[in-house]
N, C-alpha and C positions, 0 to 999 in steps of 0.2 A: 590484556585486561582492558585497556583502553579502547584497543577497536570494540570489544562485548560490549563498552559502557556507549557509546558513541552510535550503535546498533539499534541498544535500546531504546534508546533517547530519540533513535529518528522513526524507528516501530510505533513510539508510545504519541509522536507528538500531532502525528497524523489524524490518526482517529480523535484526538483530543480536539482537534481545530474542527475536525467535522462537527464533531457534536457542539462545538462552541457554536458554529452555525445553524445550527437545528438538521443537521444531515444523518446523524445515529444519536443515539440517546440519550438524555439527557446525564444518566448518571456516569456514563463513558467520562465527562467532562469536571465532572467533581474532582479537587484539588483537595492537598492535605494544609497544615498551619505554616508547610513551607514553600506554596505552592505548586508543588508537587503535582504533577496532573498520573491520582492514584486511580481513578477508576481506567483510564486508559492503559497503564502499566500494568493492571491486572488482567483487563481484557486481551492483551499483547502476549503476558508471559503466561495463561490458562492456553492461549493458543499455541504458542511454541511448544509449551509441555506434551499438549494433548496429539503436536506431532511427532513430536520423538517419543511417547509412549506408543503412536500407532507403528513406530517405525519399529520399535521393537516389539510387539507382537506382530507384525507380520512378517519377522527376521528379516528386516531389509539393512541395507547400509546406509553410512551418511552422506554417499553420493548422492542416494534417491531422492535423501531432502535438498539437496542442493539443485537437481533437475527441477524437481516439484516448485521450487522457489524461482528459478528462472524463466518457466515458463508460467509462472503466474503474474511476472512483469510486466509479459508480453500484452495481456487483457490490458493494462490500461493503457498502455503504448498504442494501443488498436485503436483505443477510444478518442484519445487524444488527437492521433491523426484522423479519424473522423468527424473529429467536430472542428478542428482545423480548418476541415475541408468543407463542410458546412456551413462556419461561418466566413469562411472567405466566399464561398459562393453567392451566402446573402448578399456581402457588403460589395463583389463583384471585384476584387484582390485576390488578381489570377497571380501572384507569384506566390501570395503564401497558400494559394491553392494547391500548386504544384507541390508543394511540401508536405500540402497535408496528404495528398493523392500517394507522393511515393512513402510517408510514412507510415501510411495505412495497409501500400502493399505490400513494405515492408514486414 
């Protein structure tokens, strides 16, 4: 039960900072009286829901979510080492270049 609550907490706090930045919506970022950040815990767990409903109508298992979920890590991990790799080349910091190069082809 703790690891679910600790899940959620780092699901919901993501999108919550984006939006605190002007990066998704604004109401993503709305908080309740206990600051709670509720519009993000809503958007998080409409999402989860809406994969384990698709998971059972298309009779799949809960391996499937678990693939699905590791290879969608992989997208920001790509990015990451690309702009790594990008801004080491601006500033001309060939060794965190080299990092972002194999992260990317990672």
């Amino acid at each position: 039960s703790g690891a679910y609550l600790s899940w959620t907490i780092m699901a919901a706090e993501i999108p919550f900072i984006a939006a605190k930045r002007g990066a998704f919506p604004k109401v993503i970022a709305r908080q309740n009286a206990a600051d709670a950040p509720i519009g993000s815990l809503w958007m998080t767990n409409i999402s989860v829901q809406l994969c384990l409903i698709a998971i059972a109508f298309y009779h799949l298992d809960y391996s499937t979510l678990l693939i699905i979920a590791s290879e969608m890590v992989l997208v920001p991990y790509l990015l990451v080492g690309l702009f790594l790799a990008k801004i080491s080349y601006q500033t001309r910091c060939y060794r965190p270049l080299l990092i972002g190069i194999g992260a990317t082809l990672y």
